[in-house]
N, C-alpha and C positions, 0 to 999 in steps of 0.2 A: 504494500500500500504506500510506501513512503516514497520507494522509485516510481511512481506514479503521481504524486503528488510536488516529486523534485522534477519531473517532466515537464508539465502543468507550468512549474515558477520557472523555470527556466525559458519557458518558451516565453511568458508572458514576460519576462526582465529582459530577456534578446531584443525582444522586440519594441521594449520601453529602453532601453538602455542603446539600442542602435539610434533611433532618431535622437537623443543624447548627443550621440557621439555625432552625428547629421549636421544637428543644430550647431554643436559645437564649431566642424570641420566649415560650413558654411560662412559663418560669421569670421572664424580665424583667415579666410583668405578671400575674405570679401565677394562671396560670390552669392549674388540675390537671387532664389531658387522660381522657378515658376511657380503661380501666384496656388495650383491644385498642391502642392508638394511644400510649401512655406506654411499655405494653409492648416494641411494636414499635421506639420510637425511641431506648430507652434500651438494648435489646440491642444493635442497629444500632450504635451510639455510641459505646458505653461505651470500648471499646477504645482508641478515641482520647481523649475528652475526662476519662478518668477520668487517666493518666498524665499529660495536663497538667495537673488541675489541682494537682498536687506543685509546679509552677514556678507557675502563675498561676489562685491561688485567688481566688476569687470575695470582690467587692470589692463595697460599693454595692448589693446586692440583685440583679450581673448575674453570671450564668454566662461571665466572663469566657473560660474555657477552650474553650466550644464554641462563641462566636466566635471566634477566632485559630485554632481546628480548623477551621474552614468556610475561613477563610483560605490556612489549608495545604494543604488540599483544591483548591482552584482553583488557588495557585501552585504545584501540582506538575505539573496539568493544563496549565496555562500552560506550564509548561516542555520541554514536546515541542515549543513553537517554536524552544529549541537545538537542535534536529536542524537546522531550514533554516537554521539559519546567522544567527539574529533575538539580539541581544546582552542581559544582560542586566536592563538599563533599559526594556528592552522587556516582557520578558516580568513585569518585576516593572509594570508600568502597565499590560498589558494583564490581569494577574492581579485588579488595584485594579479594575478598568472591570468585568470580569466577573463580581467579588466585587458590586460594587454593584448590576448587573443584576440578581444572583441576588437578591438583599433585594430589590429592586423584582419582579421577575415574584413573588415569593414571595407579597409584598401583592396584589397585583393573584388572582394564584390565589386567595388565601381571600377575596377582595370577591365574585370569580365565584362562588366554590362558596358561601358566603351567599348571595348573590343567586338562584340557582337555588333553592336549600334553602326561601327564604321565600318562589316562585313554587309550587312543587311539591311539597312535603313542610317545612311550618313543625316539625311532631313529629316530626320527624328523630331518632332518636339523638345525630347528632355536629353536629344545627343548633344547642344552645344552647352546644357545646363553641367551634364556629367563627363564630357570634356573638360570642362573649367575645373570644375573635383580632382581630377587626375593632373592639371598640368603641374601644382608644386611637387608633385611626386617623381611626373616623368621628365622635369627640364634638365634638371639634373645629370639623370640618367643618358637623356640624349644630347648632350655635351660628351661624353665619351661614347657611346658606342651609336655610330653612325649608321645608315638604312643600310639595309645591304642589296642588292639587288632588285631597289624602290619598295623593301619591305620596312616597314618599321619593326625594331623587335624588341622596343624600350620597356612594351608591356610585357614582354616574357622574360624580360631582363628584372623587371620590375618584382613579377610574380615568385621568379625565384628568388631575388634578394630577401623578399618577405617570407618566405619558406625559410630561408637560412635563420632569419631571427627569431623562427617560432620554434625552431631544433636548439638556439641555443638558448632562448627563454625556460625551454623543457631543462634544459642540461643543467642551466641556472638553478632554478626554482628545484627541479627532483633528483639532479644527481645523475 
């Protein structure tokens, strides 16, 4: 019953805790979402990241608040490991480990849905929205590794660099 009900929270904190991380990544690199997709995240949201940001207002150009929401969001999820008896150093590290996953598969998400978008539908509606998501990730990247035969392969460059962080976050975090 209990992995059924860790199911359950987990799915619903993914999915509270990714538009978190939305809200966040959107505001940190200034990119103003279509009006169906700002709508949706900022109603979703508000609730939590508007009462924080009374304790922690936004500093530096970041929505501090719906970082540390996203945070709360997973270590609350994390905390149904006090039922089995898991202490809590545990649950606050394995809070931190999942907190980071979630910002890694989040990157990894919008490289995919790019990448699809400019196979299948370049005039997308929401392709030049998640375009703009991925550029501080791939500018970088394509500064060293150039198209190779008119392919871009910044997103696969991309996807494994992200891969590499989540092997060494595991290595980190469990040894």
């Amino acid at each position: 019953m209990l992995s059924i009900l860790q199911f359950i929270v987990d799915i619903a904190a993914g999915l509270l805790g990714g538009l978190l991380l939305l809200r966040f990544w959107m505001q940190a690199i200034r990119v103003r979402p279509p009006a169906q997709i700002g709508q949706f995240t900022f109603t979703l949201t508000d609730w939590l990241v508007l009462p924080l940001r009374r304790v922690l207002p936004g500093a530096g150009g970041y929505d501090w608040a719906s970082l540390v929401g996203a945070f709360l969001v997973v270590l609350l999820a994390s905390s149904l490991m006090l039922l089995v008896g898991a202490g809590m150093d545990v649950v606050l590290l394995g809070a931190l480990f999942r907190f980071l996953n979630w910002i890694l598969y989040g990157f990894m998400a919008l490289l995919i849905i790019d990448a699809v978008f400019s196979w299948v539908n370049p005039n997308a509606p929401l392709a030049p929205f998640v375009h703009a998501m991925n550029t501080p990730i791939l500018r970088p990247i394509r500064r060293v590794v150039p198209p190779v035969g008119g392919m871009d392969l910044s997103v696969l460059v991309a996807l494994v660099l992200i891969q590499i962080i989540q092997f060494v976050l595991r290595q980190v975090f469990f040894g």
